[in-house]
VOPAGU-2260 file (C-alpha; in pm, 1 decimal, decimal comma):
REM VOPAGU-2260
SITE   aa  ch    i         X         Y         Z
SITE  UNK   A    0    4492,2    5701,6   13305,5
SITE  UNK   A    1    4293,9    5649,1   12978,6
SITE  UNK   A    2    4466,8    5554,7   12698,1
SITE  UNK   A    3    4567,3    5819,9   12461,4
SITE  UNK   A    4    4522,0    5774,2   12103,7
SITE  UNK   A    5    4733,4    5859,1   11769,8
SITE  UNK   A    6    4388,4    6061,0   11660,5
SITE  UNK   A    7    4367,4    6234,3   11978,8
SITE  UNK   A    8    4736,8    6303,6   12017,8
SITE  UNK   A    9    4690,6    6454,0   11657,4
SITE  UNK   A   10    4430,5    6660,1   11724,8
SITE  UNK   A   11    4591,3    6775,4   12056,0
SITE  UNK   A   12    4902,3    6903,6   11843,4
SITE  UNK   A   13    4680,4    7107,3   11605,1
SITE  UNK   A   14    4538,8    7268,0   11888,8
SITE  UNK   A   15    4829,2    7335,7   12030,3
SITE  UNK   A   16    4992,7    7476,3   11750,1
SITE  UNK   A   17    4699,3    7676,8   11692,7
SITE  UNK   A   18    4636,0    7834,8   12044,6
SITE  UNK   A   19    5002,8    7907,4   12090,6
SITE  UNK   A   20    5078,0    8176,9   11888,2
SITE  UNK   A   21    4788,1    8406,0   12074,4
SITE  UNK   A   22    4842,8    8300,8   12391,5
SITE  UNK   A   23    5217,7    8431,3   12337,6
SITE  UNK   A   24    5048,3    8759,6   12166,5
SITE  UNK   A   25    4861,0    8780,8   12521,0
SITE  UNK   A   26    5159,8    8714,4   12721,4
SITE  UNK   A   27    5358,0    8955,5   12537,0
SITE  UNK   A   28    5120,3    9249,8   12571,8
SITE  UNK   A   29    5094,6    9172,4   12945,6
SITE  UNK   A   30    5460,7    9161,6   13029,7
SITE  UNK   A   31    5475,4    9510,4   12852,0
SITE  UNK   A   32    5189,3    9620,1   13057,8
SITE  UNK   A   33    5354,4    9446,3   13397,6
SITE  UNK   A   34    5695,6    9663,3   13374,6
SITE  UNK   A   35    5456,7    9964,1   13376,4
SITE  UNK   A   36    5277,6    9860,4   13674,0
SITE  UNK   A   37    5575,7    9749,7   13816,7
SITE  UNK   A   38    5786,3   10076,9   13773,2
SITE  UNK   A   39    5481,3   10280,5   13925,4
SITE  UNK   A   40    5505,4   10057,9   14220,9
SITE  UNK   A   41    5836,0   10133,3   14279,5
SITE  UNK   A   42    5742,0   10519,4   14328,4
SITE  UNK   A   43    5475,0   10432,9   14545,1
SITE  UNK   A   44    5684,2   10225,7   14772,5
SITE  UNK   A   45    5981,7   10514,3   14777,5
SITE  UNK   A   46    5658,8   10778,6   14848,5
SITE  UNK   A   47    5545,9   10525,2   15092,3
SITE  UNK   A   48    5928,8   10533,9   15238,8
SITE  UNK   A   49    5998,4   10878,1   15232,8
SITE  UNK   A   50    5676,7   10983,2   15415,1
SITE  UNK   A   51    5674,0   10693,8   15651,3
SITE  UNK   A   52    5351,2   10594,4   15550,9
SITE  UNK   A   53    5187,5   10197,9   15628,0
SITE  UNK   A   54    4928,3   10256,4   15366,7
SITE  UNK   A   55    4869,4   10384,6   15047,6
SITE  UNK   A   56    4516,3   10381,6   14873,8
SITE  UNK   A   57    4548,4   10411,7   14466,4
SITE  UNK   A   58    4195,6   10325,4   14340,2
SITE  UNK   A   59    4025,1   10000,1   14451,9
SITE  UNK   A   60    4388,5    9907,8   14578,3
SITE  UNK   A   61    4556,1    9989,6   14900,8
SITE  UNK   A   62    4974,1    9904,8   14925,0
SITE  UNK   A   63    5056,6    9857,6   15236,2
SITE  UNK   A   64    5405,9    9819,7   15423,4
SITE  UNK   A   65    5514,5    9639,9   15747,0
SITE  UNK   A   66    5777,8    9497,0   15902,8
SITE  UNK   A   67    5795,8    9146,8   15909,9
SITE  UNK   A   68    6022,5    8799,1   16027,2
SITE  UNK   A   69    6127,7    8598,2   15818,1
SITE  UNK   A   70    6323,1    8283,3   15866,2
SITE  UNK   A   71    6527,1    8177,3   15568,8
SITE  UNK   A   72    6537,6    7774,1   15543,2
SITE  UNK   A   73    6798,4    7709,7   15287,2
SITE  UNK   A   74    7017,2    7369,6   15245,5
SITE  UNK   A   75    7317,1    7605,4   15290,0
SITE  UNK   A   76    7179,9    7759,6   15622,6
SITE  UNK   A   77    7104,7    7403,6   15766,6
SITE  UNK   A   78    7450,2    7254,9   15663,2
SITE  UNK   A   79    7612,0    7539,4   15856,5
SITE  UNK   A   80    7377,0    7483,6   16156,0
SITE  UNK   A   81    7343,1    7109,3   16201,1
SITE  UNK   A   82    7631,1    6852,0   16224,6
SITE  UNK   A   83    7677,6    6670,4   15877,7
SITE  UNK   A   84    7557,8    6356,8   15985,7
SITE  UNK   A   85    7226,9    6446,2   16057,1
SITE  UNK   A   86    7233,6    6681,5   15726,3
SITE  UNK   A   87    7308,8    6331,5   15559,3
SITE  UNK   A   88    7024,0    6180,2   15724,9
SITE  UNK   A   89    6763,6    6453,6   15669,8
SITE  UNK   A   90    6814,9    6476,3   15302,4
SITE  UNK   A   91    6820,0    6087,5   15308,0
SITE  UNK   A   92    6478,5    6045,4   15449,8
SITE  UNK   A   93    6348,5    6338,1   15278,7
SITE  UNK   A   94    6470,0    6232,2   14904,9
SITE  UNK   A   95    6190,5    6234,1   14672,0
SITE  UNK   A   96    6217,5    6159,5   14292,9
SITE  UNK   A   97    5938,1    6278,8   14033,5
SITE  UNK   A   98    5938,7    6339,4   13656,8
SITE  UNK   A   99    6008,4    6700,8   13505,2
SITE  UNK   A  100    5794,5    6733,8   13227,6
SITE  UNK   A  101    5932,3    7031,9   13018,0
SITE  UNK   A  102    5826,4    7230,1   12712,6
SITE  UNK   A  103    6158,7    7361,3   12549,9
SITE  UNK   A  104    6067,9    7618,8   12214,0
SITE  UNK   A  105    6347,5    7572,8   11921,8
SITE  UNK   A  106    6275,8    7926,9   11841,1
């Protein structure tokens, strides 16, 4: 990895701190317009429901609904499944460390 400088690392906080505050004006206005989406998927899945339909087109979009499997693979569901010891030894050989790198806002 190249070197980073105290110029560049300068002028990447200006940009930051310029870019931010639209890209949260963005994100704001699309979270708004997400819960309206959202809510009107909700009626077409309950229409869907009621009329016991697989498919729904609504535009250029089609919602559909099936019936699927689905194993769930949690660390709680394999501790109650497999004897401890070999719970100990699968999280033992399947360990892995890496760094978090987090951006935490003051505001």
């Amino acid at each position: 990895m190249a070197t980073i400088t105290v110029e560049k690392l300068e002028e990447a906080k200006k940009l930051y701190l310029e870019t931010t505050p639209a890209l949260m004006e963005i994100r704001e206005k699309a979270a708004e317009k997400s819960k309206i989406i959202s809510a009107q998927k909700k009626i077409f899945k309950a229409y869907m429901k009621q009329q016991k339909l697989t498919s729904l087109p609504v535009g250029t979009t089609t919602f559909t609904m099936e019936e699927q499997e689905k194993v769930a693979c949690t660390m709680d569901n394999v501790e109650k499944f497999f004897p401890s010891e070999l719970v100990v030894q699968f999280k033992q050989n399947n360990k892995k460390r890496k760094v978090a790198f987090k951006e935490v806002r003051d505001d």
